[in-house]
C-alpha positions as CSV (number, residue, x, y, z in Angstrom):
1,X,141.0,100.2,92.4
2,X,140.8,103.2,94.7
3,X,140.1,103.1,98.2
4,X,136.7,104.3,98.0
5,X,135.9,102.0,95.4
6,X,136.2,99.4,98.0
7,X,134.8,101.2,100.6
8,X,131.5,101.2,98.3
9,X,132.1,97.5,97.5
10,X,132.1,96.9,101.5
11,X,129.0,98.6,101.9
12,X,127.3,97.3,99.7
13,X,128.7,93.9,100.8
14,X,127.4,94.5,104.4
15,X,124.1,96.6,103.6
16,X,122.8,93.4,101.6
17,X,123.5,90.8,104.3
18,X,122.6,92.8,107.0
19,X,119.0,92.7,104.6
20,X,119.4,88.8,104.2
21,X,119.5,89.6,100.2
22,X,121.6,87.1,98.4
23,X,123.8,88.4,96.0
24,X,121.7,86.4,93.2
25,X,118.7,88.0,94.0
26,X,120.1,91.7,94.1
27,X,121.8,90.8,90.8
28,X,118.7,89.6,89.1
29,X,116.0,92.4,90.3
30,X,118.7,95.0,88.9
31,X,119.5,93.5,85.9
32,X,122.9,92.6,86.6
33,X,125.1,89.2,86.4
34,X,126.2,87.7,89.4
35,X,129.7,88.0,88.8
36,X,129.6,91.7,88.2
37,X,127.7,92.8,91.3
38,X,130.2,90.5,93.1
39,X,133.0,92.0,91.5
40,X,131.3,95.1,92.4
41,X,131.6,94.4,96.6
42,X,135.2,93.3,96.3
43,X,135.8,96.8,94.9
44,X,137.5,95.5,91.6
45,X,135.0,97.3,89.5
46,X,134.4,101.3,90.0
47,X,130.4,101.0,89.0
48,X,128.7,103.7,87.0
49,X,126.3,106.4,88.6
50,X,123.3,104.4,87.1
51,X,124.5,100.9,88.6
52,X,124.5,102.3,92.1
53,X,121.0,104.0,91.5
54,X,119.7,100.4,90.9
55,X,121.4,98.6,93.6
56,X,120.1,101.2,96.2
57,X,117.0,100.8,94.9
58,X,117.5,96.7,95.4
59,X,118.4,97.5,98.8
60,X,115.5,99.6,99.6
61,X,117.4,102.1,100.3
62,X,117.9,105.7,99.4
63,X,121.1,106.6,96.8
64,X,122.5,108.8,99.6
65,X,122.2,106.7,102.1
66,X,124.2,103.9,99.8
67,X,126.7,106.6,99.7
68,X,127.2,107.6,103.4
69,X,130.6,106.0,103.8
């Protein structure tokens, strides 16, 4: 995947722990498997516009502020 697609994945990654979220738990409240939200952090998957809304929501955090790399 691209570069920024892993940047993402690393924020994500690091936003969430930094929270003490487990990655079940941010998986579950967005309606999400496991496997693709970790997939997701490793920057194998390039997630949709939507899917990013959700998991800044998870985060408690505002959309641009999930996407202030």
């Amino acid at each position: 995947m691209s570069q920024l697609t892993e940047k993402l994945g690393m924020r994500i990654h690091k936003l969430r722990k930094e929270k003490g979220i487990t990655l079940e738990h941010l998986a579950y409240e967005n309606g999400m498997s496991k496997g693709n939200l970790s997939k997701i952090e490793k920057g194998l998957v390039d997630p949709q516009f939507t899917t990013l809304a959700k998991i800044a929501h998870g985060l408690g955090i505002k959309l641009k502020d999930l996407m202030n790399l």
